[in-house]
C-alpha positions, 0 to 999 in steps of 0.5 A, a space after each residue: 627852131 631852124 625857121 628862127 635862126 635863119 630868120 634872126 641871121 638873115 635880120 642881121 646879114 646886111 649889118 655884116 654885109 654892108 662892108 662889102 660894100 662901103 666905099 670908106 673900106 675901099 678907100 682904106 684899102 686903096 690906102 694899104 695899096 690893095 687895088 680893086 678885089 685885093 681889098 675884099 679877099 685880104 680883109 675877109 681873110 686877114 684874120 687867119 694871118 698872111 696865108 698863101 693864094 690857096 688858102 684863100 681859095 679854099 675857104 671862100 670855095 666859090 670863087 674862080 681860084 684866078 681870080 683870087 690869085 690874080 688879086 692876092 698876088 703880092 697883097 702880104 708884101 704891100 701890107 700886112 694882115 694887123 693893118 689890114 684888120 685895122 683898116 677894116 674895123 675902122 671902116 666898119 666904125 665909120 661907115 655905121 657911124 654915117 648911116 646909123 647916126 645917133 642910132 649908135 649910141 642907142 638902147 636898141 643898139 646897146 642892147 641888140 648887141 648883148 644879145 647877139 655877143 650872147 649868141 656868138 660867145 655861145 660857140 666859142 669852142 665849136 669851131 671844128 670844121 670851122 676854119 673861116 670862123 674860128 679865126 675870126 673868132 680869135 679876135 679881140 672883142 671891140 667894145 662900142 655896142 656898134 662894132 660888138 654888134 658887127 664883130 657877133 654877126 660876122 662870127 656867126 656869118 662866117 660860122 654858117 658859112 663854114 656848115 655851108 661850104 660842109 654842106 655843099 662839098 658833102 652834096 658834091 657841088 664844085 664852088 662854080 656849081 654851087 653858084 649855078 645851083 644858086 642862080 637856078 633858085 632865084 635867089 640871085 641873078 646867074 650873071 651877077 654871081 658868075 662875073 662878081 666871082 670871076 667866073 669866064 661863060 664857057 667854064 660856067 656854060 661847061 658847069 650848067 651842062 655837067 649838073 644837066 648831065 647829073 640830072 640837078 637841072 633841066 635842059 631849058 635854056 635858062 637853067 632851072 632845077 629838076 625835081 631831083 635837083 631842087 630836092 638836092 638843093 633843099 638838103 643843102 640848105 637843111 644842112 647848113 640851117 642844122 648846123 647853124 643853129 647853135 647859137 640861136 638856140 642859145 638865146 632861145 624864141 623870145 630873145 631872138 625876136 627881140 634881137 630881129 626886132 631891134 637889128 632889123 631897122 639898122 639892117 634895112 637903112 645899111 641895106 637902102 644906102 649901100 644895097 640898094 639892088 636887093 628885092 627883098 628886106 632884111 627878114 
């Protein structure tokens, strides 16, 4: 069961994910005035209203916190959080619209997206220790099956990502060494995720060699994990697949390979156009 829901996440992850991405969001932030990451943080954010800097900083955890302070300073004085949610749905409409095309409008997509509201409305009240999803789950359902299909997966994102962050604190992992430990499964590249979150070398450098000192990696000098490490990692992961799993279960064996098998042609053409680094296609 856990092998299912993170095959089915993970057929529908660049379907939410390709908002990071989309320059119409961009666009319409840059409108709102928000400038470069201020975009990012406010949108992600903006659901649990015009909350301070560290708010931000703890529910995204692997963030460099000056960054996020440097890119929320102010944001709630340009615009405010309705407009900015607003701003983001809208993108969302648009950009699917543009690479999706009559895709939209299909039987596919209708139905893909009764399964995954399924899915997600299973969860509605589990939302202790789930702070990200359950303000994204106090918003309104949209009602085109495209935007339903977008708003399920990114409950179920943020979902997932509330049990990881759980997972990574419980495992004693700073946010800075939950990205190394990352890097070190080669999962992505280290210098992709120290620059995208902010981080400057020496605090990163500083990092690798206080995990070398708790014996997670080894002294090679490209970081890589020790047995110790790896098994440590592995746990991580476990625990956030257990505590994800919910929903998928929900619909059960069938439904979720349905549901990949009718998401995953969307995810790869949003995947191809606006993710086109990433090496492996959607599960």
């Amino acid at each position: 069961m856990i092998d299912m829901a993170r095959k089915t996440w993970r057929a529908l992850e660049a379907y939410h994910g390709m908002i990071y991405f989309s320059p119409e969001a961009a666009k319409a932030y840059e409108d709102l005035g928000l400038r470069g990451r201020a975009g990012y943080f406010a949108s992600r954010s903006a659901a649990m209203g015009a909350v301070p800097a560290n708010v931000v900083v703890a529910m995204f955890y692997n963030f460099n916190p000056a960054l996020v302070h440097s890119s929320m300073d102010g944001a709630w004085s340009i615009t405010d959080p309705a407009r900015v949610l607003a701003a983001r749905y809208e993108s969302v409409d648009r950009t699917l619209r543009r690479i999706l095309g009559d895709a939209i409008e299909s039987p596919e997509m209708a139905r893909a997206a009764t399964l995954l509201r399924n899915a997600a409305e299973a969860i509605t009240d589990d939302v202790t220790g789930r702070p990200l999803y359950a303000a994204h789950a106090s918003l309104p359902w949209p009602t085109e099956p495209h935007l339903v299909l977008w708003h399920a997966q990114t409950l179920l994102r943020e979902y997932r990502g509330d049990a990881h962050v759980a997972a990574l604190l419980s495992a004693g992992l700073s946010g800075i060494e939950a990205l190394i430990t990352h890097a070190a499964s080669g999962a992505v590249g280290a210098e992709t995720l120290r620059t995208t979150r902010g981080w400057p070398e020496p605090e990163w450098q500083q990092a690798i060699d206080g995990l070398r000192e708790r014996g997670w990696l080894t002294d090679d000098p490209t970081p890589t994990f020790t047995s110790a490490g790896e098994a440590r990692r592995a746990d991580v992961e476990s625990t956030t697949d257990h505590n994800a799993t919910a929903p998928y279960t929900h619909l059960g064996e069938d439904a979720c390979a349905e549901l990949r098998t009718l998401a995953r042609p969307f995810s790869q053409a949003l995947a191809t156009e606006l993710m086109p680094w990433l090496t492996a296609k959607p599960a």
